[in-house]
N, C-alpha and C positions, 0 to 999 in steps of 0.2 A: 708623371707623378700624380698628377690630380686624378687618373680615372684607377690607380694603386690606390690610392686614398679615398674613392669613394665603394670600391671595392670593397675595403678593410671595412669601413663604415656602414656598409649594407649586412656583410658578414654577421659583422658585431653584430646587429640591431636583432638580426636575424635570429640570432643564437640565444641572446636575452629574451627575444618574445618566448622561447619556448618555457624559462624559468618561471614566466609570470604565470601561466595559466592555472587558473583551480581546478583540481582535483576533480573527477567525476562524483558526483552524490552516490554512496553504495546501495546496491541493487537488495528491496526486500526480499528474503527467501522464502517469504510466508504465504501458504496457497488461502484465501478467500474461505470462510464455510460459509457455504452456499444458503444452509440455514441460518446464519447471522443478517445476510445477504438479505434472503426473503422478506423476515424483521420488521427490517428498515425499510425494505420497499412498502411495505406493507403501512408503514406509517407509525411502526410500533417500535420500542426502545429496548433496546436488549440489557439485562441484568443475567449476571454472570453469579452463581453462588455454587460455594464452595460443598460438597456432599460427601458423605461415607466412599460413595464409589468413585469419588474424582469431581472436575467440575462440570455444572450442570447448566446450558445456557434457557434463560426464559424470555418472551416475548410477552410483554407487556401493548398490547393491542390499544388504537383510539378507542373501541368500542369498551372497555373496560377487561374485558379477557385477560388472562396470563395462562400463555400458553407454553409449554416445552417446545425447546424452538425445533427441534428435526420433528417431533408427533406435527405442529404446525406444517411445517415445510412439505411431511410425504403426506398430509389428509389436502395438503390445495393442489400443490407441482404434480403434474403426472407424469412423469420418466420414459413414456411411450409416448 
């Protein structure tokens, strides 16, 4: 009876740890722009403003600049 009963009681315990567990955190679907990316590497602060053709991101540089962050991104990164 006693190794029925710790049987029963390993079971249980067993079956409850799985209730308790939380949830995974959901996974972002969001890819990185590489030019926001740069930005920031760079030391500079991204502002996002809204324009006739859509939105527009700028890079606001430590040196004082505000740059359009992909003209930024393709006059430094060289892609070769």
């Amino acid at each position: 009876m006693p190794k029925t009963l710790l049987l029963l009681a390993t079971c249980s315990l067993l079956s409850l740890s799985g209730c308790s567990a939380t949830p995974p955190a959901p996974h972002s679907k969001q890819i990185a722009n590489p030019a926001s990316e740069y930005c920031i590497r760079q030391g500079g602060k991204l502002e996002l403003r809204n324009e006739a053709g859509g939105t527009t991101g700028y890079c606001h540089l430590p040196d004082g600049r505000v740059e359009e962050e992909w003209m930024l991104y393709h006059s430094e990164v060289s892609l070769y």
